[in-house]
C-alpha positions as CSV (number, residue, x, y, z in Angstrom):
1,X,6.6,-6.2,1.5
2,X,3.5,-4.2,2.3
3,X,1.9,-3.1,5.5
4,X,-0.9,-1.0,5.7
5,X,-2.9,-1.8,9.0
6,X,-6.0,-0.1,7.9
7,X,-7.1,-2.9,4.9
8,X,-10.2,-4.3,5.5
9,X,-10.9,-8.1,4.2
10,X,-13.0,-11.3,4.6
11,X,-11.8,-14.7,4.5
12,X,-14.2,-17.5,4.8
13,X,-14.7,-21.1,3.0
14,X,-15.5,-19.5,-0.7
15,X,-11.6,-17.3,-0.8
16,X,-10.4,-14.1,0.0
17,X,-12.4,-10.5,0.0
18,X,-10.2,-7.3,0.0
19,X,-13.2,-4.8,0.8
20,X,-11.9,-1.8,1.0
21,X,-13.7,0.8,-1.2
22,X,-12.4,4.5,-2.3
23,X,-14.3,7.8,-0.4
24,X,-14.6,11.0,-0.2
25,X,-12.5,11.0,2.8
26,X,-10.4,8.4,1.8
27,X,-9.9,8.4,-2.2
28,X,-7.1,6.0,-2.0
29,X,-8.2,3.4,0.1
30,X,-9.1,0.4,-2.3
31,X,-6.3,-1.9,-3.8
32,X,-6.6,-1.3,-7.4
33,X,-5.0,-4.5,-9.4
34,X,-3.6,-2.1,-11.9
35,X,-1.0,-1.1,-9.0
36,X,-0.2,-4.9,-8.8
37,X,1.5,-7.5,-10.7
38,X,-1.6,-9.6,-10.8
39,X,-4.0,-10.2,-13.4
40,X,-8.0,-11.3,-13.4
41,X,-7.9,-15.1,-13.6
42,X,-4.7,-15.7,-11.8
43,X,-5.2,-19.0,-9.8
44,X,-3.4,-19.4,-6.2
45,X,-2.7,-22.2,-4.3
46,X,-2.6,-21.5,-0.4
47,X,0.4,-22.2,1.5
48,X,2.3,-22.0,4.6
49,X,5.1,-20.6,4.9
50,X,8.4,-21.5,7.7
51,X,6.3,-19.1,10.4
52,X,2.7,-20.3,9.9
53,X,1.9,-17.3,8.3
54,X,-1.1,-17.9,5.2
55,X,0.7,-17.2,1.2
56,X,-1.6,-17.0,-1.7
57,X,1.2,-18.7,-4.0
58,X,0.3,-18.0,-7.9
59,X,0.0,-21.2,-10.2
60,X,2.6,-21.1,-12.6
61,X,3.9,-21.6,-15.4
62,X,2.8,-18.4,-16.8
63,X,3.4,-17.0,-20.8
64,X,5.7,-14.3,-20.9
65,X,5.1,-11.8,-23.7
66,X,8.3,-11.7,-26.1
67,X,7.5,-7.6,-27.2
68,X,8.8,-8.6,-30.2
């Protein structure tokens, strides 16, 4: 789990927004995907979970590469 209370986003009808951008003053501020598991063109389905709380839930089943 992550929690960083200074992440900016927006949330309205069209998705989710993380809007944080890198500065000068704060070079490390944006949520690079690279530093994630995720990948341009996952698809999520939102969810609930037990408290309420809102869980972007990644549409399976996914192709593993074999490194063969």
């Amino acid at each position: 789990m992550v929690m960083h209370v200074g992440y900016k986003f927006d949330i309205d009808k069209n998705g989710l927004l993380l809007s944080d951008v890198d500065s000068e003053l704060e070079p490390h501020s944006q949520v690079k995907i690279d530093k994630t598991p995720l990948d341009v063109g996952d698809e999520f389905v939102l969810e609930l979970d037990q408290f309420g709380c809102m869980f972007f839930k990644r549409k399976g089943p996914h192709q593993l590469d074999l490194n063969l």
